[in-house]
N, C-alpha and C positions, 0 to 999 in steps of 0.2 A: 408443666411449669406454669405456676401463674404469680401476678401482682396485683396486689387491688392496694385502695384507700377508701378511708369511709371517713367522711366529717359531716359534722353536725352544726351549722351556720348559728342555729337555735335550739335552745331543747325539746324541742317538737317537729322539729322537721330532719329528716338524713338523707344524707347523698351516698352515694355509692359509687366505686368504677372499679373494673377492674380488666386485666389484660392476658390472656391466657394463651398458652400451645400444648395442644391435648396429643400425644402419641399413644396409636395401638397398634398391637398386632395381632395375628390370625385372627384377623377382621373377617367376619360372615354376612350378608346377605340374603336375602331373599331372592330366588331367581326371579326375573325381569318377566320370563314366559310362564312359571311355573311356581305357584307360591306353593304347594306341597313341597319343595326342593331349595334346600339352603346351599349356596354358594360360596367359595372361600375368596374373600377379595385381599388380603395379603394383609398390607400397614394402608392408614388410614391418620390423617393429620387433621386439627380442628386450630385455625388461628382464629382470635376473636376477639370480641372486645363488649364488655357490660358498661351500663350507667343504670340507676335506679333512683328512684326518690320518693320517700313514702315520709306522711308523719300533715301535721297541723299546720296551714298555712295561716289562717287568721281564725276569730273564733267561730267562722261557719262552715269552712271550706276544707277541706280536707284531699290528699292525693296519696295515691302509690302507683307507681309506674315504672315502667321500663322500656330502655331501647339494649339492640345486642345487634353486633354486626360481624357475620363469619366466615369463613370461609372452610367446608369441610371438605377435605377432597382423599381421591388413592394414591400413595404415595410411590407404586413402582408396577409395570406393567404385571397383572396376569391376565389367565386366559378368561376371566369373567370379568373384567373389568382393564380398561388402561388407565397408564399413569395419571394423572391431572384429571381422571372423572368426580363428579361433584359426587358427594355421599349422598341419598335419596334423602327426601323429609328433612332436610337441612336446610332452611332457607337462610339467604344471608341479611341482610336486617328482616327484625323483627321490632315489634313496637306496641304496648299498651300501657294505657291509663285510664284508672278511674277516679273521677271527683264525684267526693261525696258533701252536700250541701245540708245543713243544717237550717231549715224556714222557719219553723219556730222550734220551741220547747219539747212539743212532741213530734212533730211533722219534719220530716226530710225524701231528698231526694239524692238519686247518682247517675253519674251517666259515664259510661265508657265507652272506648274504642280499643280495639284489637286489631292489628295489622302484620301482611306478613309476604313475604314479596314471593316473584317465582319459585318453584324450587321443584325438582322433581320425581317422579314415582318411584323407579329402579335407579339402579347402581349403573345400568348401561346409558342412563340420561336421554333417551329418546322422547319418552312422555314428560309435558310440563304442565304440573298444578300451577294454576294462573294466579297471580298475586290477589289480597280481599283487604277488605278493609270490612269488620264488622261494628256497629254499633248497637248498644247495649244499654239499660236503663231499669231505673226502681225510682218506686215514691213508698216511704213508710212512715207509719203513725203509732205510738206507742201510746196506746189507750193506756195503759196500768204501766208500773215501772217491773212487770214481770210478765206483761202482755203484748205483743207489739205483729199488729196486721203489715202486710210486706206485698206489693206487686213488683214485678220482674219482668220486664221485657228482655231479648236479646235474638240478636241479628232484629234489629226495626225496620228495617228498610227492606227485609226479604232478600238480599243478596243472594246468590246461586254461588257457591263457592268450594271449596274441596278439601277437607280435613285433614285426610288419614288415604292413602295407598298398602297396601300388602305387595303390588308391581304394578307393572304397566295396565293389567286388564281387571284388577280389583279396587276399585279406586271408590272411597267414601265420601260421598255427597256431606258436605257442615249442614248442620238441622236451621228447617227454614225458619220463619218470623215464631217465637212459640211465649206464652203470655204463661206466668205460674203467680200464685196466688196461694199466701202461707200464713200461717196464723202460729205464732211462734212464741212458744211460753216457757220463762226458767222456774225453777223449782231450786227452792232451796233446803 
């Protein structure tokens, strides 16, 4: 079941919200000790709640963004999981935005933030990926109007942070400070 609303204050700029209750069943997992081995964790409930907002704030600035706050958990005891455990990789708020600025004619920049709170590896909730906050950034120049040089920063700051789990003892390191540099042409 879900409800949203979307208005538009402006015609360049939208809001978003919306209110959801996700039901499943013969919900599967990952084992906690054994990621070769899938697990059956019965029904499984996601309440939550979106807001968004993308679009043209004035003629430099620009955003899209999002918050989402959830709560996913298992709905009735088995033997791989009890009632009330959180679903792995589910954090319950989450939160990004990017501003993208326009400095001159051909020159711009962005900067974003990615964020994402506790949340943990397996379905048995013993291991917790620690909450991050990444930050993220670009400068670009559009030499020709079918040309345009692009740098990218993301994660700036080097955070140590943790992406992606398969279980408790498989667990993905987020990619450290890493600089790309593109040269990006359309054709028509």
């Amino acid at each position: 079941m879900e409800t949203g609303v979307k208005w538009a204050p402006k015609q360049s700029l939208t809001i978003t919200a919306a209110l959801y209750r996700l039901d499943r069943t013969n919900t599967r997992a990952t084992d906690p000790n054994d990621a070769t081995r899938i697990i059956q964790t019965g029904a499984a409930r996601a309440n939550g709640l979106e807001i968004g907002a993308t679009g043209q704030l004035n003629r430099f600035w620009s955003i899209a963004g999002g918050y989402a706050n959830q709560k996913a958990f298992v709905v009735s005891d088995t033997t791989a999981a009890r009632a009330g455990a959180l679903i792995a990789l589910a954090p319950r708020p989450t939160f990004s935005l990017w501003n993208n600025f326009r400095l001159t004619s051909r020159l711009g920049a962005g900067l974003g933030l990615v964020s994402r709170s506790d949340t943990f590896a397996a379905i048995d909730n013993t291991v917790v990926l620690p909450a991050y906050l990444r930050t993220d950034a670009a400068i670009f120049w559009n030499v020709r109007e079918n040309l345009r040089v692009q740098v990218n920063g993301e994660n700036l700051f080097d955070r140590r942070y943790f992406a992606n789990a398969d279980n408790n003892f498989n667990i993905s390191p987020g990619n450290p400070r890493a600089i790309r540099i593109a040269l990006i042409a359309r054709f028509r």
